[in-house]
C-alpha positions as a Markdown table, in Angstrom:
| # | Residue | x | y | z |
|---|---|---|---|---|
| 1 | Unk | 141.6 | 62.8 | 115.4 |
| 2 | Unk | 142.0 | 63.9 | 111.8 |
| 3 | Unk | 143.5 | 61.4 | 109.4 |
| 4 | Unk | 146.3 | 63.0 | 107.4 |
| 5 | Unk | 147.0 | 62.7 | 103.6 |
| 6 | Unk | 150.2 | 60.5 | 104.2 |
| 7 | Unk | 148.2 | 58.5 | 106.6 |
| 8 | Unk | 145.4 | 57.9 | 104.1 |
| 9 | Unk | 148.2 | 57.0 | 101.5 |
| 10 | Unk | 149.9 | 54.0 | 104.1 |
| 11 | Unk | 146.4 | 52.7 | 104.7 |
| 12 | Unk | 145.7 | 52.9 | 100.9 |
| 13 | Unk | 148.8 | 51.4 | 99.9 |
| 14 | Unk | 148.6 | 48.5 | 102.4 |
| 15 | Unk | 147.8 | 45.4 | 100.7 |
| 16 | Unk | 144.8 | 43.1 | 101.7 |
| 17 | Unk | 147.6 | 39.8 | 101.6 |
| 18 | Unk | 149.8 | 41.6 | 105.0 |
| 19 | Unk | 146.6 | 41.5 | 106.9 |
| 20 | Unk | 144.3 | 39.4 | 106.5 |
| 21 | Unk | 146.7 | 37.1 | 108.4 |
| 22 | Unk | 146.2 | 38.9 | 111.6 |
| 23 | Unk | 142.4 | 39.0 | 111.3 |
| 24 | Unk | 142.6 | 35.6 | 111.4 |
| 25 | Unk | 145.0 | 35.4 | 114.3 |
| 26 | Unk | 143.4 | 38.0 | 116.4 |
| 27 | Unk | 140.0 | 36.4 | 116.1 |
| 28 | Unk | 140.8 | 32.8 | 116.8 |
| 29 | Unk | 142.6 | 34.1 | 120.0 |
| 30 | Unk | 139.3 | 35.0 | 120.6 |
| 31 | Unk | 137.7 | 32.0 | 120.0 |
| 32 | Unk | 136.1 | 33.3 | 117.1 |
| 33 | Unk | 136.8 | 31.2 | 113.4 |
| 34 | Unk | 138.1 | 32.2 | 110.5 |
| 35 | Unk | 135.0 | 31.1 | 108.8 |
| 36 | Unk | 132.8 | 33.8 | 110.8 |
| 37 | Unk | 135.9 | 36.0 | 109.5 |
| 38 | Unk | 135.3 | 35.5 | 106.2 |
| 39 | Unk | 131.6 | 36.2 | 106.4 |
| 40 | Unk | 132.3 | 39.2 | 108.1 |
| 41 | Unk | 134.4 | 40.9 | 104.9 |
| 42 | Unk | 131.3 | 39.0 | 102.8 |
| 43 | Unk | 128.9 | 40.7 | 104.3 |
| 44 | Unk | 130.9 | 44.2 | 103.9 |
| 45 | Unk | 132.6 | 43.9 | 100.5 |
| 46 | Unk | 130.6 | 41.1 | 98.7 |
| 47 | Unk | 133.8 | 39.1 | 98.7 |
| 48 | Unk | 133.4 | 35.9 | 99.5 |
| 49 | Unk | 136.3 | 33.4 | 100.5 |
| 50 | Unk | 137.3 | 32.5 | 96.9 |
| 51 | Unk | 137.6 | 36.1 | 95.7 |
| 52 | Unk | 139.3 | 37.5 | 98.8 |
| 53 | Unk | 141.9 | 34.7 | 98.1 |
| 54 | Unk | 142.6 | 36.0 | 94.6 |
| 55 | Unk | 143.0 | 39.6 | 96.3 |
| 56 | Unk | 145.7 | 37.8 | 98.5 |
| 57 | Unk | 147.6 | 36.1 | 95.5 |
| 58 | Unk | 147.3 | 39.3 | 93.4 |
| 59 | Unk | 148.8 | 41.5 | 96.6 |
| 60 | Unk | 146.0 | 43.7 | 96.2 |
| 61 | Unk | 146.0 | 47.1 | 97.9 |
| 62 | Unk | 143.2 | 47.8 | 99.9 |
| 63 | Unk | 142.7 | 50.9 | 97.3 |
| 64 | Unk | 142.4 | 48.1 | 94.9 |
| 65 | Unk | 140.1 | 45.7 | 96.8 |
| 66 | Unk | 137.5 | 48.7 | 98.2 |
| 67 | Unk | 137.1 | 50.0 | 94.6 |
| 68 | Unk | 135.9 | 46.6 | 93.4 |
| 69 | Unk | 133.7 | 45.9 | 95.9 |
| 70 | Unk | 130.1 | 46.5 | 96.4 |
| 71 | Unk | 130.2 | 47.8 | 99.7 |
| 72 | Unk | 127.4 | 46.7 | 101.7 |
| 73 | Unk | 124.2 | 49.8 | 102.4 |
| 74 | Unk | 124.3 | 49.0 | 105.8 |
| 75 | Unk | 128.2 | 49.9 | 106.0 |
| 76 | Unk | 127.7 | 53.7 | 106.8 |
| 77 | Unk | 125.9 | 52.4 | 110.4 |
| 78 | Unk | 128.9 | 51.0 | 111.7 |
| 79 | Unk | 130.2 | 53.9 | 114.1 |
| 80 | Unk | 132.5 | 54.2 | 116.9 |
| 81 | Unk | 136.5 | 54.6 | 117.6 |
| 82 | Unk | 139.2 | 52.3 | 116.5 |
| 83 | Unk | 143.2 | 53.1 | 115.7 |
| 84 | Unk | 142.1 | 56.3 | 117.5 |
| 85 | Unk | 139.6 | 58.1 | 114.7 |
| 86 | Unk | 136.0 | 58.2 | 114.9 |
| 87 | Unk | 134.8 | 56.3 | 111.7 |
| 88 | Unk | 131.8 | 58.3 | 111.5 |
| 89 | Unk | 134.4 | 61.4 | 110.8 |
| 90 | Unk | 136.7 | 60.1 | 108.4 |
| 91 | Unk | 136.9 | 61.9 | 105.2 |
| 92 | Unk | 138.9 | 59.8 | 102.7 |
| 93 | Unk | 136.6 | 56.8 | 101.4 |
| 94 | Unk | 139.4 | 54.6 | 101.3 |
| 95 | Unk | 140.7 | 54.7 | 104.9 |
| 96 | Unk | 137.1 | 54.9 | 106.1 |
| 97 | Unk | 136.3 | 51.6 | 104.7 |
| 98 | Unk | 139.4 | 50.0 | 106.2 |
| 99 | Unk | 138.5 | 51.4 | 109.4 |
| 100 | Unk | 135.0 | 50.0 | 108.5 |
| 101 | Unk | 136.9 | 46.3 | 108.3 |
| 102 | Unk | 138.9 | 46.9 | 111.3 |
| 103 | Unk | 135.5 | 47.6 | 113.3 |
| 104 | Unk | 134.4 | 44.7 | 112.4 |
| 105 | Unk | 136.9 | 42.6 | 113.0 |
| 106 | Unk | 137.6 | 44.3 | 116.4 |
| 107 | Unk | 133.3 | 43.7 | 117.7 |
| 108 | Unk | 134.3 | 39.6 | 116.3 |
| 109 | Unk | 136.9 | 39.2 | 118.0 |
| 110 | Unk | 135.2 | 40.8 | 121.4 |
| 111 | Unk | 132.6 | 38.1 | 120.9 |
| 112 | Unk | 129.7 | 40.3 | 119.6 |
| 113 | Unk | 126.8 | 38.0 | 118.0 |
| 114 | Unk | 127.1 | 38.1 | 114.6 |
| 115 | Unk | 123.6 | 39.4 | 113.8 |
| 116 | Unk | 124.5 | 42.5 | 115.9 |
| 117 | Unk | 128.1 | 42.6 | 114.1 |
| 118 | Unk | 125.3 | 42.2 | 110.5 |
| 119 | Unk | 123.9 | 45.1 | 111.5 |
């Protein structure tokens, strides 16, 4: 499925604040914690919990919180479908490092070991 440039403007334009609360709710109904949450997006962005709180009380847009980080080398090896794309063939850098976060998040929540979810 091909992302389209009004979708890549929605994701864009979404801010980090509306949904980092569901990360945290879909991975403790999961068992997971919101702690291996947070080293999750640490491992990705270089954010740790301190800084991805000041994204939250800025309202930060992911736009704005994937061009300051320092996106991890290891990012472009996480593959596979969520929302319905392929990662691997997203286009915009933006939406593809959402989709990179929502990856993530999705293998926590399933209860993948962290050092396989570290890749």
């Amino acid at each position: 499925m091909k992302t389209t440039p009004e979708h890549n403007k929605r994701i864009a334009e979404m801010t980090f604040a509306a949904v980092y609360p569901h990360y945290i709710t879909k991975v403790e109904k999961k068992g997971r914690t919101k702690e291996e949450l947070d080293q999750v997006i640490e491992w990705l962005t270089g954010f740790d919990e301190k800084r991805c709180q000041e994204f939250i009380d800025e309202v930060a847009t992911f736009e704005t919180f994937f061009e300051k980080a320092e996106l991890n080398p290891n990012a472009e090896k996480i593959t596979g479908v969520i929302c319905g794309y392929r990662i691997e063939e997203i286009e915009n850098p933006i939406t593809k490092q959402v989709r990179y976060l929502d990856k993530l998040v999705d293998e926590l929540a399933k209860g993948r070991k962290m050092e396989k979810i570290l890749r």
